[in-house]
C-alpha atoms as an extended CHARMM CRD file, in Angstrom:
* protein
*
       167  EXT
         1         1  UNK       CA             -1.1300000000      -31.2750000000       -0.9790000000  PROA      1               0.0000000000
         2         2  UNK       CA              0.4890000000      -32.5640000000        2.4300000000  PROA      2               0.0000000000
         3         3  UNK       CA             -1.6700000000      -32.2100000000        5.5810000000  PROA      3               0.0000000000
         4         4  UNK       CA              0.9960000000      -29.3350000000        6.9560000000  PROA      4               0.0000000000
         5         5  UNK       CA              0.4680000000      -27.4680000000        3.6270000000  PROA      5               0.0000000000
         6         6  UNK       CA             -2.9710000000      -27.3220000000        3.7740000000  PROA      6               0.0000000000
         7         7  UNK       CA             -3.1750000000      -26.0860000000        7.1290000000  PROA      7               0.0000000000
         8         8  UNK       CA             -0.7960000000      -23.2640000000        6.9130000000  PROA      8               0.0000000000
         9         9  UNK       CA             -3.2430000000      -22.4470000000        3.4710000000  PROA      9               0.0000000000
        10        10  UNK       CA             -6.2450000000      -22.5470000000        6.0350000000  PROA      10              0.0000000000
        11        11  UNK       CA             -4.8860000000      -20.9650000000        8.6140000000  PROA      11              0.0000000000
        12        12  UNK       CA             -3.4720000000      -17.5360000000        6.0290000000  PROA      12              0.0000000000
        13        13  UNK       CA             -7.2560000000      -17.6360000000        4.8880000000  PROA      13              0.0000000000
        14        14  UNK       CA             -8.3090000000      -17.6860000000        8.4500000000  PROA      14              0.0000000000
        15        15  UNK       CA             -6.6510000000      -14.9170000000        9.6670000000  PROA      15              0.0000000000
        16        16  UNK       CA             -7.1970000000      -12.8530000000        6.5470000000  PROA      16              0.0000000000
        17        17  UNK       CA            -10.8420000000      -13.2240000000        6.5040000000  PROA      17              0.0000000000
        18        18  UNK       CA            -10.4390000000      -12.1800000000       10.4740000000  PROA      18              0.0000000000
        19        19  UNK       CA             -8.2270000000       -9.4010000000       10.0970000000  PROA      19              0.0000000000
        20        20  UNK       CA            -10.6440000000       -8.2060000000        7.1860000000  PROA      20              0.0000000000
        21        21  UNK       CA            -13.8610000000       -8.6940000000        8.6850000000  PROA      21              0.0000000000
        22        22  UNK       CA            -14.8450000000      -11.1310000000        5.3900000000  PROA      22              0.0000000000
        23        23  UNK       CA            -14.6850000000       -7.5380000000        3.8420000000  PROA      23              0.0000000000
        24        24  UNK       CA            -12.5570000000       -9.6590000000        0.6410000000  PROA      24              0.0000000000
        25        25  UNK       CA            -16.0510000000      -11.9040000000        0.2390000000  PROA      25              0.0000000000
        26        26  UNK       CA            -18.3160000000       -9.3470000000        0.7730000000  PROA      26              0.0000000000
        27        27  UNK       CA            -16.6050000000       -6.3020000000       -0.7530000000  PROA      27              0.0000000000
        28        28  UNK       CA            -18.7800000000       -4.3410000000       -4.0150000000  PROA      28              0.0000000000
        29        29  UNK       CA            -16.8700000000       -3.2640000000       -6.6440000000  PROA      29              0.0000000000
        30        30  UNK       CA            -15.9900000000        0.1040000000       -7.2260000000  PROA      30              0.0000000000
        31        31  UNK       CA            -14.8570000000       -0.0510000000      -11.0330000000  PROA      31              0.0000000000
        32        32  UNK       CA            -15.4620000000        3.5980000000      -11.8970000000  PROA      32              0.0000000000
        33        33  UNK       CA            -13.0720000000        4.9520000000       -8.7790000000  PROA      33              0.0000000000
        34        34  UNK       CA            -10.8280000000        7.4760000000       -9.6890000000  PROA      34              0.0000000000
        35        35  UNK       CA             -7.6610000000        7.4690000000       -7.4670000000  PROA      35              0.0000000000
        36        36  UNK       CA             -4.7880000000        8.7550000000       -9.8300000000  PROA      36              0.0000000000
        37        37  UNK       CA             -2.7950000000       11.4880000000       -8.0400000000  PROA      37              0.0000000000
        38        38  UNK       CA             -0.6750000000       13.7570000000      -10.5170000000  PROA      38              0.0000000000
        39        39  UNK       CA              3.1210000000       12.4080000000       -9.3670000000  PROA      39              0.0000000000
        40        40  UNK       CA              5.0630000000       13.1810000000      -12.1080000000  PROA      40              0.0000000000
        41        41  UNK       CA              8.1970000000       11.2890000000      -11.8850000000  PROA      41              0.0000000000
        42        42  UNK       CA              9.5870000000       12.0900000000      -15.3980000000  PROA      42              0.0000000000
        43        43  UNK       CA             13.6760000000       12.8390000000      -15.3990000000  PROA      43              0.0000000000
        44        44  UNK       CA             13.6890000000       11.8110000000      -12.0900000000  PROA      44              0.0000000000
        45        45  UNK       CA             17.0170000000        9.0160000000      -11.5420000000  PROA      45              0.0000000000
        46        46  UNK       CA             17.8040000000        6.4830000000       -7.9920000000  PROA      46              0.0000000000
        47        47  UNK       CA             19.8780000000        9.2320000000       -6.8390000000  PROA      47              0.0000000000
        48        48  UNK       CA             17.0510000000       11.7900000000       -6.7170000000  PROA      48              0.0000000000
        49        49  UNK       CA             14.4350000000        9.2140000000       -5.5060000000  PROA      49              0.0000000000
        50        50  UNK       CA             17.5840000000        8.6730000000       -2.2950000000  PROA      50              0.0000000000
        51        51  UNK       CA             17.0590000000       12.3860000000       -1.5170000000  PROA      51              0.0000000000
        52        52  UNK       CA             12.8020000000       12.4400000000       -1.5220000000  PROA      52              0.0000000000
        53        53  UNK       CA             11.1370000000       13.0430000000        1.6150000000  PROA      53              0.0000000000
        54        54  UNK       CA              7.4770000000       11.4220000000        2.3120000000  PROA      54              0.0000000000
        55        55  UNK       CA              5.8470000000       13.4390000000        5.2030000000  PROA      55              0.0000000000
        56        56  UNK       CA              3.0040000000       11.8640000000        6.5290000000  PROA      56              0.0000000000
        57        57  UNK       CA              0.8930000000       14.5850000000        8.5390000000  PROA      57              0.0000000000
        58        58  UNK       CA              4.1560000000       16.8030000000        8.8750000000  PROA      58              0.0000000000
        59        59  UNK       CA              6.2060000000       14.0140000000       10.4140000000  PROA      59              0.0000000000
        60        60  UNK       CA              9.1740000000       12.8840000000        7.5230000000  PROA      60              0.0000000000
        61        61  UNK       CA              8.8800000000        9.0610000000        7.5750000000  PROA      61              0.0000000000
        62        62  UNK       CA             12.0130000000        7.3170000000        7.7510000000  PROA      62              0.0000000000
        63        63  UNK       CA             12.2520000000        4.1040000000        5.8290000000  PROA      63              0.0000000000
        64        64  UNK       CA             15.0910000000        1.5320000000        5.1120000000  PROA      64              0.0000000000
        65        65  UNK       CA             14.3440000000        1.6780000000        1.6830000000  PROA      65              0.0000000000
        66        66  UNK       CA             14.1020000000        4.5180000000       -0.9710000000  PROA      66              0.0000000000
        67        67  UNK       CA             11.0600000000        5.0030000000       -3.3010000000  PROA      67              0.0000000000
        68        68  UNK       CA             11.5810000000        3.3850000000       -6.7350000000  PROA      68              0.0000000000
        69        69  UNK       CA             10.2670000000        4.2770000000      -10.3040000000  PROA      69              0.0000000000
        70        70  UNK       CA              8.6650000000        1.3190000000      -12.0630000000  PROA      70              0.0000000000
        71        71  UNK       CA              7.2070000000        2.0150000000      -15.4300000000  PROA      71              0.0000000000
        72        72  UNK       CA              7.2540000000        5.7450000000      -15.1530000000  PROA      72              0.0000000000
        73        73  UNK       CA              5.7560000000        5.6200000000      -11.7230000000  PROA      73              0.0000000000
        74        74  UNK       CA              6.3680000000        5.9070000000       -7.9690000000  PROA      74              0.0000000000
        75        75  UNK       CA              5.9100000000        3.5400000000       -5.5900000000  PROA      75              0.0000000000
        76        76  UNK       CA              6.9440000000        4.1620000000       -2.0910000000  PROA      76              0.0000000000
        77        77  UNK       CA              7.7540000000        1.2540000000        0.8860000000  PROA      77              0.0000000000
        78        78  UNK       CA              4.4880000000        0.5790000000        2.2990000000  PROA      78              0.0000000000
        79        79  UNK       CA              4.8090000000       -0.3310000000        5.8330000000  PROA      79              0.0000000000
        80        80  UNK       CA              7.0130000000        3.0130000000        6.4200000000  PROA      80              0.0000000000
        81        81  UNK       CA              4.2510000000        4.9750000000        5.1010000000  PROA      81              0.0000000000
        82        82  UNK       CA              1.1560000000        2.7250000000        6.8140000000  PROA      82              0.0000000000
        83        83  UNK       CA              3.3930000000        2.2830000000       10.0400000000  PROA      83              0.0000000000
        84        84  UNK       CA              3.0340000000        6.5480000000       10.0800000000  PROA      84              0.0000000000
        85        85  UNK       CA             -0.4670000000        6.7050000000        9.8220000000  PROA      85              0.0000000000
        86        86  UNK       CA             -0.5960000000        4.7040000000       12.6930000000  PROA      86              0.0000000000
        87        87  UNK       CA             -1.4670000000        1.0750000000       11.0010000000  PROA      87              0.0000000000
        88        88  UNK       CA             -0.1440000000       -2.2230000000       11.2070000000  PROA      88              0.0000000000
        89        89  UNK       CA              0.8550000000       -4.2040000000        8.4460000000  PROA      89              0.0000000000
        90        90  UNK       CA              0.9950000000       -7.8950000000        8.5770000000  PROA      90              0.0000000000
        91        91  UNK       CA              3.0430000000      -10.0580000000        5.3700000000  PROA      91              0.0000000000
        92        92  UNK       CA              2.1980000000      -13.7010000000        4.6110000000  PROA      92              0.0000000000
        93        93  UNK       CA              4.5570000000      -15.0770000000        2.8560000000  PROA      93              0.0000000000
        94        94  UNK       CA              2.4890000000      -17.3720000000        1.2360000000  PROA      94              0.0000000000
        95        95  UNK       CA              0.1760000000      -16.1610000000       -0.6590000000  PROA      95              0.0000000000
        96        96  UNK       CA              2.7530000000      -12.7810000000       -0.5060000000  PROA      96              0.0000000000
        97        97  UNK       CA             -0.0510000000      -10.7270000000        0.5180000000  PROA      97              0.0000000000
        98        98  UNK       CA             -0.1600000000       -7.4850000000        2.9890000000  PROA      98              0.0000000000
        99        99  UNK       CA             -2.7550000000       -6.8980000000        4.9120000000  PROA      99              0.0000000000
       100       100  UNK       CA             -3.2260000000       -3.3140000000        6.6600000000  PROA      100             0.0000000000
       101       101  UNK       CA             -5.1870000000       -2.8950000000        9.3010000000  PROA      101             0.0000000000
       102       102  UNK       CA             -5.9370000000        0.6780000000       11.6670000000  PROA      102             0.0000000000
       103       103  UNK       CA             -8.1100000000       -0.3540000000       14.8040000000  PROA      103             0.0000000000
       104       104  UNK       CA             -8.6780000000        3.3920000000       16.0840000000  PROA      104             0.0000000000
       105       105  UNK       CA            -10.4990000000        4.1580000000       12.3370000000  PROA      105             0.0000000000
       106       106  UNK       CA            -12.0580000000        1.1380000000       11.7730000000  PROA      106             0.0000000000
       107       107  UNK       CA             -9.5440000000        0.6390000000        8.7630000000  PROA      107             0.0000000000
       108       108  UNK       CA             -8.7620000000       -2.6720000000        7.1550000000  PROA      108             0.0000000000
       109       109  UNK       CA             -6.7250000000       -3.1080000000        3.8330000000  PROA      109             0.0000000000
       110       110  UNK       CA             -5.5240000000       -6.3830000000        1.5070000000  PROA      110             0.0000000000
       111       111  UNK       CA             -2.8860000000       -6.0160000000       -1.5490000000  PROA      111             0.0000000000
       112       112  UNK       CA             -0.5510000000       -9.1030000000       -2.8830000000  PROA      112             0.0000000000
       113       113  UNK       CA              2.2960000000       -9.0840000000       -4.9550000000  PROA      113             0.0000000000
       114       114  UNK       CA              2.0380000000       -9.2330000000       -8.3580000000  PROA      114             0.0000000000
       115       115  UNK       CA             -1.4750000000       -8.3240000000       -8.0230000000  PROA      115             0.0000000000
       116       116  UNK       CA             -2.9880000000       -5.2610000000       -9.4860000000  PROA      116             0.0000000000
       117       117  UNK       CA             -6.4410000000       -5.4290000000       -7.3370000000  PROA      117             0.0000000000
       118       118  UNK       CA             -6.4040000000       -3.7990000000       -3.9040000000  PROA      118             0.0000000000
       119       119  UNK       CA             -9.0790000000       -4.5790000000       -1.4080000000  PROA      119             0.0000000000
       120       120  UNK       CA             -9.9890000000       -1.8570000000        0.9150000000  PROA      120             0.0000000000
       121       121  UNK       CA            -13.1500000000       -0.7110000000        3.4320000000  PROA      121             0.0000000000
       122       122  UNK       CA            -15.3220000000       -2.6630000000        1.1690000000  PROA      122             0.0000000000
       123       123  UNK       CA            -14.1210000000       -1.2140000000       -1.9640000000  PROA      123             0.0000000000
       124       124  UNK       CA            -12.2050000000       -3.5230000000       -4.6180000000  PROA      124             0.0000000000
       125       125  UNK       CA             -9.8390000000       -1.1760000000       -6.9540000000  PROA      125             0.0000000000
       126       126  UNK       CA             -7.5840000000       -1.8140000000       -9.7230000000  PROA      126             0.0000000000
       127       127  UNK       CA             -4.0080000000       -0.1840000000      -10.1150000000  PROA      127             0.0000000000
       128       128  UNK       CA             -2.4880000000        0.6060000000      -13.2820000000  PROA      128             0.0000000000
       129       129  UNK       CA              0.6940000000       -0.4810000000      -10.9550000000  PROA      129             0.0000000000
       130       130  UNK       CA              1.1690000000       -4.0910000000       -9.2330000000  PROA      130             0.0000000000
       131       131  UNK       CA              2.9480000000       -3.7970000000       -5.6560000000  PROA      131             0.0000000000
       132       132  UNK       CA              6.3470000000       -5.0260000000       -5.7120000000  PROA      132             0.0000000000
       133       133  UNK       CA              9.1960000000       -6.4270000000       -3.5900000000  PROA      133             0.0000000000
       134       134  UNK       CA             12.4180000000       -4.4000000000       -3.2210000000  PROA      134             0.0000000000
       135       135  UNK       CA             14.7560000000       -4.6730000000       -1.0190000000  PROA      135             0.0000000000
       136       136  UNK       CA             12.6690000000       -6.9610000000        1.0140000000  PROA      136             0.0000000000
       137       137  UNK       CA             10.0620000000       -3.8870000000        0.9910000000  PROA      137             0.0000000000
       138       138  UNK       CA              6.7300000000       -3.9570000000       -0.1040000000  PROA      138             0.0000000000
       139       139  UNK       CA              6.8890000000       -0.7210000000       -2.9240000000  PROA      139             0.0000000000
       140       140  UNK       CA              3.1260000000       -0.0020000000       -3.6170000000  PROA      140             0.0000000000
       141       141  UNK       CA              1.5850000000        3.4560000000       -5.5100000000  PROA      141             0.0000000000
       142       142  UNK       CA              0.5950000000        6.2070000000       -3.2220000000  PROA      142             0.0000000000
       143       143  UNK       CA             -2.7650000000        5.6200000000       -4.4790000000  PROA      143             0.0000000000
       144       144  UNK       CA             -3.2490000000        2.5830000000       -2.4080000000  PROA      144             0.0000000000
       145       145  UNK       CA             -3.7930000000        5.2320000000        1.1310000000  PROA      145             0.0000000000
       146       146  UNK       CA             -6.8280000000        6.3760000000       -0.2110000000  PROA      146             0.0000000000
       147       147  UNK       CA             -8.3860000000        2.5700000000        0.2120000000  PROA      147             0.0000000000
       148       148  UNK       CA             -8.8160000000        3.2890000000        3.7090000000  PROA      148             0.0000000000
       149       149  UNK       CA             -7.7500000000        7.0730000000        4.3040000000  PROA      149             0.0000000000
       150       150  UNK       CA             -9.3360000000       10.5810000000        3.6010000000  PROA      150             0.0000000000
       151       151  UNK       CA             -6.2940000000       12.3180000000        2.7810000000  PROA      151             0.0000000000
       152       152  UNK       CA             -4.6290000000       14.8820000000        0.6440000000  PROA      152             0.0000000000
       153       153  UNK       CA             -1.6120000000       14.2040000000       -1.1780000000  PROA      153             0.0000000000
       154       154  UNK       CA              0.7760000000       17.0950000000       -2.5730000000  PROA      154             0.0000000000
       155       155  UNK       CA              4.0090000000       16.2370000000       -5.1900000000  PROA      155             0.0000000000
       156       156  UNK       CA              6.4140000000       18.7470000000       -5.1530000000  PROA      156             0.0000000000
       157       157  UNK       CA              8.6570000000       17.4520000000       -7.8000000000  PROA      157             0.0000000000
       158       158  UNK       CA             11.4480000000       20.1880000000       -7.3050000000  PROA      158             0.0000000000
       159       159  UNK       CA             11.6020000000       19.9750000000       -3.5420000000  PROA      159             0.0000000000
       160       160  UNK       CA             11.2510000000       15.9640000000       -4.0290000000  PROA      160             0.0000000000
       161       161  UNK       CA              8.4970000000       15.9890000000       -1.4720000000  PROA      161             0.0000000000
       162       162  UNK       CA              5.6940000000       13.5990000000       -1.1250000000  PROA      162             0.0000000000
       163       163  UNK       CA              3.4540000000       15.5520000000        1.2820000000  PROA      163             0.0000000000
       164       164  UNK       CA              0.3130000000       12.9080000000        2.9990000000  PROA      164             0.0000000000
       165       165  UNK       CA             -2.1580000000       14.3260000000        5.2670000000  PROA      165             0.0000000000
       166       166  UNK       CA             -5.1770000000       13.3000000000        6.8600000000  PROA      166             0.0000000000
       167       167  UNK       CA             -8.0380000000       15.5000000000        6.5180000000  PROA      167             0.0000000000
């Protein structure tokens, strides 16, 4: 590995561990966590997916991608949806990881490509769904809010409404 290599790996695990608070070391697993919301996406095409609406806390989030269906599942652009609840969200491109971070609630969140495991407040989850690139978006499952937020999530199929609130 060159020298330059090696510090671009060292610094991406520096500033992970730092934006994480060595929360990925430390982190218990939480292998029992149920975090399946009912989205049922069947008979659903691209063209109805263009007209869905994702309203985070009754504000419709605009995003410069549409949600996709991957293996009879939804997975909406991530840092549209994050960006609303008031996060940042940070890519490496190497190891094409995310992290998500919320100062103001103490919120700190890790996914990667290809990766089902998500690392969140200390909690360590599996998804029966891998985050994706599309578009040049980061597509994730709605499930991954609930590694860091308390909210409620409604699917209205027939209005095409993904409704995300924070209790």
């Amino acid at each position: 590995m060159s020298c330059k290599k090696g510090f671009r790996v060292l610094l991406m695990v520096t500033v992970l561990v730092f934006l994480m608070g060595g929360m990925a070391l430390s982190a218990p697993r939480v292998d029992e966590m149920d975090i399946r919301f009912p989205i049922d996406v069947s008979g659903l095409t691209s063209e109805d997916l263009a007209e869905l609406e994702i309203i985070v806390n009754g504000t419709i989030v605009v995003a410069d991608v549409d949600p996709v269906i991957r293996d009879g599942r939804l997975l909406i652009p991530l840092r549209a949806v994050f960006a609303a609840l008031g996060a940042e969200v940070h890519w490496f491109e190497d190891p094409r990881t995310v992290a998500i971070m919320d100062r103001d609630q103490d919120i700190r969140i890790i996914v990667q490509l290809e990766n089902y495991k998500g690392f969140g407040n200390r909690k360590h989850v599996q998804f029966e769904q891998d985050p994706i690139l599309h578009g040049d978006r980061t597509m994730v499952l709605p499930e991954l809010i609930v590694l860091g937020y308390a909210v409620d999530v409604e699917w209205d199929k027939e209005g095409l409404q993904l409704i995300i609130d924070t209790r």
